[in-house]
N, CA, C and O atoms as a CHARMM CRD file, in Angstrom:
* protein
*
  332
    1    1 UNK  N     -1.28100 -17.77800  -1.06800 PROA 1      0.00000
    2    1 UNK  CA    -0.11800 -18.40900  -1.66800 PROA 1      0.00000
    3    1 UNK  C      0.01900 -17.92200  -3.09800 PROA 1      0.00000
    4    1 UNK  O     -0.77100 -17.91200  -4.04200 PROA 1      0.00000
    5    2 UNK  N      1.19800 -17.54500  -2.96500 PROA 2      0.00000
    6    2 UNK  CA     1.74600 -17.03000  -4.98100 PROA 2      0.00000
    7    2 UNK  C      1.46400 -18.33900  -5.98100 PROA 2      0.00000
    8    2 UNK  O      1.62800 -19.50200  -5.61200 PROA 2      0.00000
    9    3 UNK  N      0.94800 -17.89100  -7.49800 PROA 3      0.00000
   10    3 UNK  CA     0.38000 -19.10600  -7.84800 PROA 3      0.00000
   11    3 UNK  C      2.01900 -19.13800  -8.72800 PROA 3      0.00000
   12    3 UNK  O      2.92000 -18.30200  -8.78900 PROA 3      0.00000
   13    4 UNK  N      1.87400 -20.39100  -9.27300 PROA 4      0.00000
   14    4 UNK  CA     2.85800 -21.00600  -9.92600 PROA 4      0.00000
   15    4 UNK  C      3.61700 -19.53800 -10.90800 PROA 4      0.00000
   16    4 UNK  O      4.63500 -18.87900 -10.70000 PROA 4      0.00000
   17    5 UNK  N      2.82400 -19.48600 -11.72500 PROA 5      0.00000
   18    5 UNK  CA     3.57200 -18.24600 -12.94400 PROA 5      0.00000
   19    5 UNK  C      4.17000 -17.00900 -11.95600 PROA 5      0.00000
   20    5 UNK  O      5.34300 -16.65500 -12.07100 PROA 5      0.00000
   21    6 UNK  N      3.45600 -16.51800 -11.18700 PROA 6      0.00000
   22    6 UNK  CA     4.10400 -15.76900 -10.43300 PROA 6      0.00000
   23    6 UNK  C      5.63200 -16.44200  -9.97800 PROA 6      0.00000
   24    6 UNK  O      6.73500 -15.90100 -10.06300 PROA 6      0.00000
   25    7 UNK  N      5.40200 -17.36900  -9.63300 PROA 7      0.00000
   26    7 UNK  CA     6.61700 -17.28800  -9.05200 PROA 7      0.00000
   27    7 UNK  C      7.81000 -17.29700  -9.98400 PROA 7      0.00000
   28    7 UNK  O      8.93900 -16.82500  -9.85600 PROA 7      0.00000
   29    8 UNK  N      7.07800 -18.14400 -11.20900 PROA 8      0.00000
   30    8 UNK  CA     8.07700 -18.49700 -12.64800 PROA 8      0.00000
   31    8 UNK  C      8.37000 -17.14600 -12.92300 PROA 8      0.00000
   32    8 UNK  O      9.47100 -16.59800 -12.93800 PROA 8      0.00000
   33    9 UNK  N      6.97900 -16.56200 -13.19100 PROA 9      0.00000
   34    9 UNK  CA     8.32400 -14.84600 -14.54600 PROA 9      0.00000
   35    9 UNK  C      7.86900 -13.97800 -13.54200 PROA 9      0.00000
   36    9 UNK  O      7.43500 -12.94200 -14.04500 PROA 9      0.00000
   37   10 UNK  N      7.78800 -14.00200 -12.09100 PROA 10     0.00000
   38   10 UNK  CA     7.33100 -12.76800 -11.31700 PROA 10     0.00000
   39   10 UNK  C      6.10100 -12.00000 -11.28800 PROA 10     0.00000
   40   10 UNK  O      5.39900 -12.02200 -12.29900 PROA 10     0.00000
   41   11 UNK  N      5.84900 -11.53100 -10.58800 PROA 11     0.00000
   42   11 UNK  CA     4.75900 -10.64400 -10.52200 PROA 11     0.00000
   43   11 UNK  C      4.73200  -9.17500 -11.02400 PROA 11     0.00000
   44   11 UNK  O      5.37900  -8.21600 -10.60300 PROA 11     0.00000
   45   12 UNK  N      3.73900  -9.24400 -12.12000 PROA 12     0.00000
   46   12 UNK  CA     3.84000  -8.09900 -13.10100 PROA 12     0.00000
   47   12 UNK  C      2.87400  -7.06200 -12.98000 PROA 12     0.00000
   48   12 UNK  O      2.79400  -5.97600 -13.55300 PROA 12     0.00000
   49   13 UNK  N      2.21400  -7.56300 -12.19100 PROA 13     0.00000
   50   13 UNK  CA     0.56500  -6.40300 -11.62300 PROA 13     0.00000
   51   13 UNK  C      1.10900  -5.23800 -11.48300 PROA 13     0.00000
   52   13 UNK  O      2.28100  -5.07200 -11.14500 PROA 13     0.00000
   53   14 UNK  N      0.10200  -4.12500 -11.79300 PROA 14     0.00000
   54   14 UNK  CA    -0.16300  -3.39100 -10.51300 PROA 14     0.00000
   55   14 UNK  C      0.05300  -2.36100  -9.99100 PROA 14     0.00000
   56   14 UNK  O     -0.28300  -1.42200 -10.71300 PROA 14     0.00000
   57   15 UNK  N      0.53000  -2.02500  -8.91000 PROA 15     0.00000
   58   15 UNK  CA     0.36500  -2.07200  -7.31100 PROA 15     0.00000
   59   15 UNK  C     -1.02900  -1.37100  -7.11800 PROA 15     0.00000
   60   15 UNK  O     -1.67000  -1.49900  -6.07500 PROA 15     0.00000
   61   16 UNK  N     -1.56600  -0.43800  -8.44900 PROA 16     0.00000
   62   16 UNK  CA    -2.43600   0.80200  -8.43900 PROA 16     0.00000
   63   16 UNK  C     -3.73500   0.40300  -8.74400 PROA 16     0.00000
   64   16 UNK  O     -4.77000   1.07000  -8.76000 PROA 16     0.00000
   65   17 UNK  N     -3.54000  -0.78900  -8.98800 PROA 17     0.00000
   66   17 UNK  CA    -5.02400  -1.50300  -9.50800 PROA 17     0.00000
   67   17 UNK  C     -5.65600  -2.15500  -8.05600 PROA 17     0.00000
   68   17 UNK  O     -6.84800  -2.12800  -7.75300 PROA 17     0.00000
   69   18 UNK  N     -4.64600  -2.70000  -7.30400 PROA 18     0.00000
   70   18 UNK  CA    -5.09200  -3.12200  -5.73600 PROA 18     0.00000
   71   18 UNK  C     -5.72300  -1.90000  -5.17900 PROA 18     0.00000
   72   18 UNK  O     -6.90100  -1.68300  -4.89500 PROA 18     0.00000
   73   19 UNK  N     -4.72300  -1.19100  -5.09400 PROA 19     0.00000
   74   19 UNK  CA    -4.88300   0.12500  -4.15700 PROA 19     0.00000
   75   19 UNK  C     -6.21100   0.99200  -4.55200 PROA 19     0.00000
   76   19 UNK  O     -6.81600   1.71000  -3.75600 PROA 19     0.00000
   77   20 UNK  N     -6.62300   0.75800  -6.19400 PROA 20     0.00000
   78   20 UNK  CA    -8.46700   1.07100  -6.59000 PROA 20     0.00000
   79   20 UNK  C     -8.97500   0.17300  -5.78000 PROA 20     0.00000
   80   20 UNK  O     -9.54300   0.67700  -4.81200 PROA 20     0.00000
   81   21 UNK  N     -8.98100  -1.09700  -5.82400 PROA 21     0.00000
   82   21 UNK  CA   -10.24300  -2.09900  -5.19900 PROA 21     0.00000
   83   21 UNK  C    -10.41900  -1.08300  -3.81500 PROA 21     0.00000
   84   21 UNK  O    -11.30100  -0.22700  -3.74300 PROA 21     0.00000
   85   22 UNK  N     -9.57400  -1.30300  -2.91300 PROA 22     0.00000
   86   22 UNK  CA    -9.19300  -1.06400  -1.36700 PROA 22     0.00000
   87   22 UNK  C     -9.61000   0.37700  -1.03000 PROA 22     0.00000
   88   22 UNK  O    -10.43200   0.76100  -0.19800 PROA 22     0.00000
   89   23 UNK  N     -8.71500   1.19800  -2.02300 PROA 23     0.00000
   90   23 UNK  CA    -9.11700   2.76400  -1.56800 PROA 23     0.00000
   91   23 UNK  C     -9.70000   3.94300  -3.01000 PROA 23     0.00000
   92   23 UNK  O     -9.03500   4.80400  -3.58500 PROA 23     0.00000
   93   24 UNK  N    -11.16600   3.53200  -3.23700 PROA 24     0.00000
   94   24 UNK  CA   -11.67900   4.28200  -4.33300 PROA 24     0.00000
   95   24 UNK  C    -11.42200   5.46300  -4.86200 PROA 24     0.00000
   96   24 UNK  O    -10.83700   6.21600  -4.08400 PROA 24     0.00000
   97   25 UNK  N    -11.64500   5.88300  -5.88300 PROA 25     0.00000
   98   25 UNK  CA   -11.29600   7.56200  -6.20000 PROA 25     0.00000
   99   25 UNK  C    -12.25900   8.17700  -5.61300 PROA 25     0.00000
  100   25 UNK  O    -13.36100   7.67200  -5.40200 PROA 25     0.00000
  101   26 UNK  N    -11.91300   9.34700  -5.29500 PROA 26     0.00000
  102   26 UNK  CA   -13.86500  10.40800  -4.90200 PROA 26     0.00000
  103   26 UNK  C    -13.06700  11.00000  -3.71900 PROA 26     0.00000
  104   26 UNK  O    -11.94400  11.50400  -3.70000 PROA 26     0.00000
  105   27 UNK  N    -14.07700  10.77000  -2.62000 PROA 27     0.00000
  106   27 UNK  CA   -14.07300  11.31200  -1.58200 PROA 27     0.00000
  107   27 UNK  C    -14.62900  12.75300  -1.72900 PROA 27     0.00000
  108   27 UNK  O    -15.39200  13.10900  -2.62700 PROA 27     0.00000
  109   28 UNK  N    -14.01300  13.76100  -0.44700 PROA 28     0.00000
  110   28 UNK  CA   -14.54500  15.18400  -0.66400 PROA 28     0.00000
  111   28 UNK  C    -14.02900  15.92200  -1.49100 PROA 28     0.00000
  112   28 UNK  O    -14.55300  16.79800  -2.17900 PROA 28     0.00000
  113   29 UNK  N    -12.73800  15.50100  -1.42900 PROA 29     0.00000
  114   29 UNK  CA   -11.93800  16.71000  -2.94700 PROA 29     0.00000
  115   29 UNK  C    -11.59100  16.07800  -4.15000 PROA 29     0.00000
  116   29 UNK  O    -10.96200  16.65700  -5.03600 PROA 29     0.00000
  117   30 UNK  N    -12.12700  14.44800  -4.24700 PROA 30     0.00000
  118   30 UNK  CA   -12.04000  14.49100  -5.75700 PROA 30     0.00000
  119   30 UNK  C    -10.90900  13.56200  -6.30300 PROA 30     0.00000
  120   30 UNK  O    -10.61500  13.41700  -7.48900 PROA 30     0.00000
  121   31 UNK  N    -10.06500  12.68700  -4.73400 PROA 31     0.00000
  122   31 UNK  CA    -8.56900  12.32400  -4.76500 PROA 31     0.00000
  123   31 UNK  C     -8.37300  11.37900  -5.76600 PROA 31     0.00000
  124   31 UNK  O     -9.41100  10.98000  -6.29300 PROA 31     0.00000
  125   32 UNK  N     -7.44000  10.96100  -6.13200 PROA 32     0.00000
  126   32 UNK  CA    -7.46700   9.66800  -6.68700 PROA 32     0.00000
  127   32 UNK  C     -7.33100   8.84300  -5.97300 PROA 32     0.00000
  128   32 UNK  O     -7.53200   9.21100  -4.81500 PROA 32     0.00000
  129   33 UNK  N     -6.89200   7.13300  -6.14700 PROA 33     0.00000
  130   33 UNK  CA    -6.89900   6.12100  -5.53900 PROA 33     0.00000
  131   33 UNK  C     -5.42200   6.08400  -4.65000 PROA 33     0.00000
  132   33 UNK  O     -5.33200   5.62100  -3.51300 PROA 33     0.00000
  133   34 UNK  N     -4.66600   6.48200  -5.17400 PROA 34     0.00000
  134   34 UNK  CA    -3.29700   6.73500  -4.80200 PROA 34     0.00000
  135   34 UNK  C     -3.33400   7.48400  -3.51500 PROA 34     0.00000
  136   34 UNK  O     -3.17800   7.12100  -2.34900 PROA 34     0.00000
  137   35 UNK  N     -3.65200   8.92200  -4.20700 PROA 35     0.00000
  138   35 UNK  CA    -3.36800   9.52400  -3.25700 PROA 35     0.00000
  139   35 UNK  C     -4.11300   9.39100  -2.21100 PROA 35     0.00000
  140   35 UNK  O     -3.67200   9.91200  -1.18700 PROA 35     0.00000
  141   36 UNK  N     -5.36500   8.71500  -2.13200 PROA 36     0.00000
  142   36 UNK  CA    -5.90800   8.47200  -0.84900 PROA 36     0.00000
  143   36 UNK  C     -5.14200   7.37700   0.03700 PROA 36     0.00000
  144   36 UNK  O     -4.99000   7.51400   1.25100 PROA 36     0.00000
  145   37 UNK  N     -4.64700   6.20600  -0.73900 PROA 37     0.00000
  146   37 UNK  CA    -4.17100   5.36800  -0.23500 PROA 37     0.00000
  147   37 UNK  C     -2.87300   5.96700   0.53100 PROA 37     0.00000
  148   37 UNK  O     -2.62400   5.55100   1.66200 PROA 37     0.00000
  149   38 UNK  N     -2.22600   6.72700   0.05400 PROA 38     0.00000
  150   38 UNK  CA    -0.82900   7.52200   0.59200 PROA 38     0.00000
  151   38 UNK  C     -1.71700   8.48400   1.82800 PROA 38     0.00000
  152   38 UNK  O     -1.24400   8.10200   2.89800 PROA 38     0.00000
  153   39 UNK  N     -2.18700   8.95300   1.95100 PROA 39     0.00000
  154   39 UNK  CA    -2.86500   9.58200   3.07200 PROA 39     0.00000
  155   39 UNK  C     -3.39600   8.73900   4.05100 PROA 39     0.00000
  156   39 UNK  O     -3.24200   9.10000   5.21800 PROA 39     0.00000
  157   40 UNK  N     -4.02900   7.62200   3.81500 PROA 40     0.00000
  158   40 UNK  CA    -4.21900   6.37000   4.81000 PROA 40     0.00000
  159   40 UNK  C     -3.13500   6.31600   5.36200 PROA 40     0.00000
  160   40 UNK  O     -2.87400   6.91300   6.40600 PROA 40     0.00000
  161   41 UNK  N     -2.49900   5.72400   4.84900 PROA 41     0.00000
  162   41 UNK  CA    -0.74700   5.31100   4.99700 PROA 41     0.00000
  163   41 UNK  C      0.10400   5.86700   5.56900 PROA 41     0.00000
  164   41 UNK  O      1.16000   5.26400   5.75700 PROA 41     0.00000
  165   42 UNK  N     -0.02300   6.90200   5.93500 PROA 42     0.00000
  166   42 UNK  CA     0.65800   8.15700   6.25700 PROA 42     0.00000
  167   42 UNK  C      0.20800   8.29800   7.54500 PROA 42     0.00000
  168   42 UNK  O      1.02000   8.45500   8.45600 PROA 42     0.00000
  169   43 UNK  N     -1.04300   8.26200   7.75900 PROA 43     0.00000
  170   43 UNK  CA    -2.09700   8.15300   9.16000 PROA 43     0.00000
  171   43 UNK  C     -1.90000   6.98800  10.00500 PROA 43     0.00000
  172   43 UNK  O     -1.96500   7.16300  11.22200 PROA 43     0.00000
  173   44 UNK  N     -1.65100   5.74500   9.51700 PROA 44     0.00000
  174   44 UNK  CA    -1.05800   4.35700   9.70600 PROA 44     0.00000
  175   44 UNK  C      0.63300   4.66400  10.12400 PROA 44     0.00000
  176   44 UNK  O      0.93300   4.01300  11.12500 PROA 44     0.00000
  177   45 UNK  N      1.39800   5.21900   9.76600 PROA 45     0.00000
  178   45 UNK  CA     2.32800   5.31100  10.31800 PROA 45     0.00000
  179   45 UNK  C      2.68000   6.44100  11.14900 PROA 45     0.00000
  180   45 UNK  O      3.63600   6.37800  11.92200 PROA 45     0.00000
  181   46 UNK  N      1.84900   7.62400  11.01200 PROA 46     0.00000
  182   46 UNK  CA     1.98900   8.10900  12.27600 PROA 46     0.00000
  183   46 UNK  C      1.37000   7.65800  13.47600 PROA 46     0.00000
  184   46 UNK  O      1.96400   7.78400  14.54700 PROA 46     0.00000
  185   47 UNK  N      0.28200   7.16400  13.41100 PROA 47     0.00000
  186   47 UNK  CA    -0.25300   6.87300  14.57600 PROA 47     0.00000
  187   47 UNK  C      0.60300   5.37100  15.12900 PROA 47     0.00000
  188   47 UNK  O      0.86600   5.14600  16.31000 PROA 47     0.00000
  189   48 UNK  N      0.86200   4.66700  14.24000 PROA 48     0.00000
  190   48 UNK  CA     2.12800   3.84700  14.90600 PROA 48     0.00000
  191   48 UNK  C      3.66200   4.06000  15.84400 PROA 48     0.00000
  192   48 UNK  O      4.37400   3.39100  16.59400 PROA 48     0.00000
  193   49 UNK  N      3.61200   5.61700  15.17300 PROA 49     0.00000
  194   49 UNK  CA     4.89100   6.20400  15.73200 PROA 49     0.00000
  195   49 UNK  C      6.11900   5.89600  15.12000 PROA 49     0.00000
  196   49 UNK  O      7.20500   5.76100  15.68400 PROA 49     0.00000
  197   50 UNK  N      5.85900   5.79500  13.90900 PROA 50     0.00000
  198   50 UNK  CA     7.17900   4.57700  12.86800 PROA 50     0.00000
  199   50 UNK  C      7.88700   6.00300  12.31000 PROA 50     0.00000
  200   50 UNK  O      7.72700   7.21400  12.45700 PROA 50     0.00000
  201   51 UNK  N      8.61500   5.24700  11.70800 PROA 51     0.00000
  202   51 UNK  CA     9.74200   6.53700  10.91300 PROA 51     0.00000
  203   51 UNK  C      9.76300   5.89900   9.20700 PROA 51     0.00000
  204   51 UNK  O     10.37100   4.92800   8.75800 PROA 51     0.00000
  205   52 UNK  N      9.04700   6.66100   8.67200 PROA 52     0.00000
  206   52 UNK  CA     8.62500   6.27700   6.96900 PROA 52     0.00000
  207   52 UNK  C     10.22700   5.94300   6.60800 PROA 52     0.00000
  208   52 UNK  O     10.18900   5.70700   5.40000 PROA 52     0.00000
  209   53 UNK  N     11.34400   5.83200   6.96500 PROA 53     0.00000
  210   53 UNK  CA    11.98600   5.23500   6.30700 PROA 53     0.00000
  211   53 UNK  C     12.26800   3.65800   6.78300 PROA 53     0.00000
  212   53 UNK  O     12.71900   2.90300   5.92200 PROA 53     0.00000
  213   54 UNK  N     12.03800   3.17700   8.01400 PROA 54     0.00000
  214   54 UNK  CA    11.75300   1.97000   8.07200 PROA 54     0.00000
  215   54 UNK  C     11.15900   0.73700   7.40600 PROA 54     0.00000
  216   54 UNK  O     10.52000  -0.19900   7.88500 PROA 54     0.00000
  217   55 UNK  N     11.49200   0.96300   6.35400 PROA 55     0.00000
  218   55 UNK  CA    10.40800  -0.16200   5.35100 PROA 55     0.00000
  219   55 UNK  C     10.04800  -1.05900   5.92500 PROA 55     0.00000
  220   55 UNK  O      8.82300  -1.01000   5.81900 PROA 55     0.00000
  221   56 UNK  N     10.37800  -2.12700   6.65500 PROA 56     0.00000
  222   56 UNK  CA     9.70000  -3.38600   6.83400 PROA 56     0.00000
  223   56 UNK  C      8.91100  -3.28100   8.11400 PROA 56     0.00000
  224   56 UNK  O      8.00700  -4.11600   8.13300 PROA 56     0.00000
  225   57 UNK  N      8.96200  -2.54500   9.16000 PROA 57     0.00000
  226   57 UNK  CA     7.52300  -2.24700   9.93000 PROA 57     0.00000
  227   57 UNK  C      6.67100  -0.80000   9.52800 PROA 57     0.00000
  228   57 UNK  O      5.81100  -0.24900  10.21600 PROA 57     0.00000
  229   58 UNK  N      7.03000  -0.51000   8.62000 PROA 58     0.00000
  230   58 UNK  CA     5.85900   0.26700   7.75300 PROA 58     0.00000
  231   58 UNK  C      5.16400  -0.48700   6.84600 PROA 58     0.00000
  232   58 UNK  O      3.96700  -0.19800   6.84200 PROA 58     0.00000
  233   59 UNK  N      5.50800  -1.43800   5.99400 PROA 59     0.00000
  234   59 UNK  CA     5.05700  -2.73000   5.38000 PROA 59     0.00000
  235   59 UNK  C      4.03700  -2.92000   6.17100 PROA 59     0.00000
  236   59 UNK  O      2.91100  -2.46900   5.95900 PROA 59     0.00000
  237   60 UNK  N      4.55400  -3.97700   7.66700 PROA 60     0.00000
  238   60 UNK  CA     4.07500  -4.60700   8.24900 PROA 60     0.00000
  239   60 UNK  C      2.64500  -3.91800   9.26100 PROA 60     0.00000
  240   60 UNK  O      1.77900  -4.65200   9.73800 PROA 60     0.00000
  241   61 UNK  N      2.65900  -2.49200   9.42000 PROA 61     0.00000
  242   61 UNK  CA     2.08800  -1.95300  10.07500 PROA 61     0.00000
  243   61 UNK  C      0.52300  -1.65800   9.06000 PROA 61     0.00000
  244   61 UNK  O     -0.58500  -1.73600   9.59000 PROA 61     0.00000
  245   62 UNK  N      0.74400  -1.25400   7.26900 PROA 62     0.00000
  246   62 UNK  CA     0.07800  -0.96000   6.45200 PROA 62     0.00000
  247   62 UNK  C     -0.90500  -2.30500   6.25600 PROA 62     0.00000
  248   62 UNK  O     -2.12200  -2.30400   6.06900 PROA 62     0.00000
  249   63 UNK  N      0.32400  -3.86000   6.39400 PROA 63     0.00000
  250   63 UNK  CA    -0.62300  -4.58000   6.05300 PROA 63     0.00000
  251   63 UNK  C     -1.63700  -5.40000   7.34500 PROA 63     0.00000
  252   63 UNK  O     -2.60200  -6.14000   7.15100 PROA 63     0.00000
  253   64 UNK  N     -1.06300  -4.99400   8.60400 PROA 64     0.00000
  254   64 UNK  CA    -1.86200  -5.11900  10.00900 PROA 64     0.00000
  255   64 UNK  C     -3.60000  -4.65200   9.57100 PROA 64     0.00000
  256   64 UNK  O     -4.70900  -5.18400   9.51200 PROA 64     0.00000
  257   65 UNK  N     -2.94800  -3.29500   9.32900 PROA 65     0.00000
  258   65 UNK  CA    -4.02500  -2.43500   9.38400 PROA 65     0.00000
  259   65 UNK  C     -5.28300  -2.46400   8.10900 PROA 65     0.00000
  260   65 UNK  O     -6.43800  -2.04700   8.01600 PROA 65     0.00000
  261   66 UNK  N     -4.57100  -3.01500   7.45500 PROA 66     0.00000
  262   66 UNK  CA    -5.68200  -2.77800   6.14600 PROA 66     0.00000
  263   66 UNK  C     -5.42600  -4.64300   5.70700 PROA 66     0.00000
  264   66 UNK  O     -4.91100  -4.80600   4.60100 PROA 66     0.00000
  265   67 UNK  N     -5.75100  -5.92700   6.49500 PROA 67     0.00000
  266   67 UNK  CA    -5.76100  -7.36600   5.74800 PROA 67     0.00000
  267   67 UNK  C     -5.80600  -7.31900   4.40300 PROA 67     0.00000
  268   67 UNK  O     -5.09800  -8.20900   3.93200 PROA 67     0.00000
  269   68 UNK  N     -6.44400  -6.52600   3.41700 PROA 68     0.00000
  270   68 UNK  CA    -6.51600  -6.88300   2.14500 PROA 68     0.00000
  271   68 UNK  C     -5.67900  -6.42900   1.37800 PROA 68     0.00000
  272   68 UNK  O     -5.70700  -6.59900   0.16000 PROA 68     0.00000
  273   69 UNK  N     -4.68400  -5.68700   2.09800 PROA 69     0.00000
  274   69 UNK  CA    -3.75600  -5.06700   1.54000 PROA 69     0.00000
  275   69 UNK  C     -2.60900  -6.27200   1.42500 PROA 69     0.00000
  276   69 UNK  O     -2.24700  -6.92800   2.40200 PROA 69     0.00000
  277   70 UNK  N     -2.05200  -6.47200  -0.04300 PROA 70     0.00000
  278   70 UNK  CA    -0.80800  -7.57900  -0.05900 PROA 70     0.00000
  279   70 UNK  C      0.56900  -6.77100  -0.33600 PROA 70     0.00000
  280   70 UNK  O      0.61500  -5.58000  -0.64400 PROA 70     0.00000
  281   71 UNK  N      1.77400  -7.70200  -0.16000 PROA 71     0.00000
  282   71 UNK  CA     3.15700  -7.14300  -0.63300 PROA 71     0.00000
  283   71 UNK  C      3.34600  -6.00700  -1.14100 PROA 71     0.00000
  284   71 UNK  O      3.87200  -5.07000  -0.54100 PROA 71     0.00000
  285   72 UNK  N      2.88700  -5.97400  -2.43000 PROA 72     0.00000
  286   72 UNK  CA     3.61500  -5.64800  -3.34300 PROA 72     0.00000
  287   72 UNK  C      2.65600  -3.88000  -3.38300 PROA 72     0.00000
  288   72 UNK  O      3.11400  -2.76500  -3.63400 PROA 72     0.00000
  289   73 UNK  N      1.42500  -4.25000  -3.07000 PROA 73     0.00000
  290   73 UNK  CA     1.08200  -2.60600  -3.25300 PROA 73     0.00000
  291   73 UNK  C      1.28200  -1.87500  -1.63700 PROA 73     0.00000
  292   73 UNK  O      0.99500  -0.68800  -1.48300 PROA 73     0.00000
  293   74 UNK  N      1.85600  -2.80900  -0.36000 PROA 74     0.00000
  294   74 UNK  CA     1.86300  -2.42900   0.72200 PROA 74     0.00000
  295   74 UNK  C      3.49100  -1.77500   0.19600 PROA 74     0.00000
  296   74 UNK  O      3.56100  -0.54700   0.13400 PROA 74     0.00000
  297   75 UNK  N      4.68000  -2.54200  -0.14700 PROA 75     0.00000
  298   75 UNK  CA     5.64900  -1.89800  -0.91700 PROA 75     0.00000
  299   75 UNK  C      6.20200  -0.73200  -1.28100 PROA 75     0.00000
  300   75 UNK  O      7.20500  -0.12300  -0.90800 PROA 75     0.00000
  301   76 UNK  N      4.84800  -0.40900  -2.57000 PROA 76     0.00000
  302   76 UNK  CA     4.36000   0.54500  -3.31500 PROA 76     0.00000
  303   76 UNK  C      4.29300   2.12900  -2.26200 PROA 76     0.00000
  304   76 UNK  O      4.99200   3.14200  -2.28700 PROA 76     0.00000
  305   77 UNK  N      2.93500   1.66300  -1.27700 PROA 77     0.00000
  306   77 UNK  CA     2.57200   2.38600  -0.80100 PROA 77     0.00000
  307   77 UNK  C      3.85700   3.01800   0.29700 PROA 77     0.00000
  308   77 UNK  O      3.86100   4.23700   0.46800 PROA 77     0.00000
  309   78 UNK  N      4.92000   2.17200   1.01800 PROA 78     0.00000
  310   78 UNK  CA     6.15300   2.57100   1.80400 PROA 78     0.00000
  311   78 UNK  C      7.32300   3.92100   1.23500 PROA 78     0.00000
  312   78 UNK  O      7.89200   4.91200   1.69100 PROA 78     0.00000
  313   79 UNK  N      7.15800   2.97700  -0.33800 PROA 79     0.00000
  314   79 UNK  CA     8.55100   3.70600  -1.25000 PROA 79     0.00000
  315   79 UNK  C      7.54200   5.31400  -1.42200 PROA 79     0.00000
  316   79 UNK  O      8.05600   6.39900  -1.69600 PROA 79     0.00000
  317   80 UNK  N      6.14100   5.09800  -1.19700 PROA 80     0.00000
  318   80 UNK  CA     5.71400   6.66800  -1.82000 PROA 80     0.00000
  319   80 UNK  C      5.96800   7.09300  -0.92500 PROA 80     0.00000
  320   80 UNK  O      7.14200   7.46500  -0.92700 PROA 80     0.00000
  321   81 UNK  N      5.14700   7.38400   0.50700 PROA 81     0.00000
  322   81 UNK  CA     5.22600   7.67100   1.89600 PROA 81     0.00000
  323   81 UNK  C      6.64400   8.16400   2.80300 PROA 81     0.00000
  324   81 UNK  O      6.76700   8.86600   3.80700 PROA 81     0.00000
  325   82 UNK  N      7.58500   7.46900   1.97300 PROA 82     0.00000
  326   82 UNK  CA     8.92500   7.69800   2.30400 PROA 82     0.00000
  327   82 UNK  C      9.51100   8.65400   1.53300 PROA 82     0.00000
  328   82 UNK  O     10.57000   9.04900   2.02100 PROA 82     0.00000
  329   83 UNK  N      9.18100   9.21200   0.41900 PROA 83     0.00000
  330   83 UNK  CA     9.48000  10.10700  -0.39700 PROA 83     0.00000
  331   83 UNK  C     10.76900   9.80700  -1.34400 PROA 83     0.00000
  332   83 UNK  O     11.13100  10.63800  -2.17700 PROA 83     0.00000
């Protein structure tokens, strides 16, 4: 549940600070947090069979797949993915 201030002046986070917790920098070549998360994401909707411009079951498919993933960086992650 959104806490009170959020809802008062909105939600000001983010989206890139979630997307560190969830998907670390490193890996084999060195990615950042982003771009790993956009490569997840990307894997998540192809293997769904979705069409990256569908926002709201690309949303819904990102946040199926990954629970800790919320709104606003699942969002994030659609508008990149979609180009």
């Amino acid at each position: 549940m959104a806490s009170f201030e959020k809802l008062l002046w909105g939600d000001n986070t983010d989206p890139r600070r979630e997307l560190a917790e969830i998907f670390p920098a490193g890996g084999a070549v060195g990615a950042s947090s982003v771009v790993r998360a956009q490569e997840w994401a990307r894997g998540v909707i192809a293997d769904a069979g979705l069409d990256p411009a569908d926002e709201l079951r690309v949303i819904r498919a990102l946040r199926d797949a990954e629970p800790r993933l919320s709104l606003k960086p699942a969002r994030f992650l659609a508008a990149q993915v979609r180009g």
